[in-house]
C-alpha positions, -999 to +999 in steps of 0.1 A: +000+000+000+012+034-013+019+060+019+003+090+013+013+122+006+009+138+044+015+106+062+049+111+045+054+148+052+047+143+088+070+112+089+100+134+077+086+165+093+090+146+126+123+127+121+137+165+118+120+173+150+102+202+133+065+216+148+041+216+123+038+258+133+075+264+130+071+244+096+040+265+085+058+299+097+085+292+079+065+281+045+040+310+049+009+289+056-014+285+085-005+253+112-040+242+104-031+241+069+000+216+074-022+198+099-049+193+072-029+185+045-007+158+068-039+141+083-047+134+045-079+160+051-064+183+022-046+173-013-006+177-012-002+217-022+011+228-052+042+219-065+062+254-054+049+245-018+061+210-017+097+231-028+093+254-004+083+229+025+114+204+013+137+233+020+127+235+050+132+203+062+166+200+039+146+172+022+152+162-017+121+176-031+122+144-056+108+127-028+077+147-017+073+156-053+068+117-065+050+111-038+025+139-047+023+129-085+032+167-092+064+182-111+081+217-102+075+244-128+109+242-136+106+204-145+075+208-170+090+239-186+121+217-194+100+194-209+088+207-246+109+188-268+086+163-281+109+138-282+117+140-244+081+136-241+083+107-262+110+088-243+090+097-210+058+076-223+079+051-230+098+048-199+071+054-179+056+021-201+089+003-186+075+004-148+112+004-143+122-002-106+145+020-087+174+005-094+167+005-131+156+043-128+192+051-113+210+026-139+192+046-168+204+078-155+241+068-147+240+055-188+223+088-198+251+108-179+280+091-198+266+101-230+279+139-223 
């Protein structure tokens, strides 16, 4: 079973012994809001949130971000070339594990 998006945010909120108010002060939300959103009562927040909230708890933001099924702006920008969208449907086809995921992208990097 997947974890969901806030049971995973308060996991690693927790295990860097952060309040969820001292986590919503520094994002620029409401407690409530955090508290909502890690008791699965609200949809993860936008993508720039989930950046902002991963910097706070010096967290890679791939994590929350996959979790969430959302991309940064930055990501989908990058992303126009139709042929990179091409080679994402096909990957994506793949259901390639983790350890394929990172051999793909150590064989990608050696071609530069």
């Amino acid at each position: 079973m997947k974890t969901t998006f806030g049971t995973l945010l308060k996991e690693i909120r927790r295990s860097k012994n952060i309040s969820q108010r001292d986590l919503a002060k520094s994002v620029g939300c409401d407690f409530t809001y955090i508290s909502k959103i890690e008791n699965d009562r609200l949809p993860p927040p936008a993508a720039d949130t989930i950046q902002k909230i991963c910097t706070v708890l010096e967290t890679p933001s791939e994590i929350l971000m996959a979790n969430s099924g959302k991309v940064s702006t930055e990501v989908r920008d990058m992303v126009t070339n139709p042929e990179a969208i091409k080679f994402l449907q096909e990957v994506h086809q793949m259901n390639l594990s983790d350890t394929e995921w990172k051999a793909l992208h150590n064989q990608l990097k050696s071609l530069r």
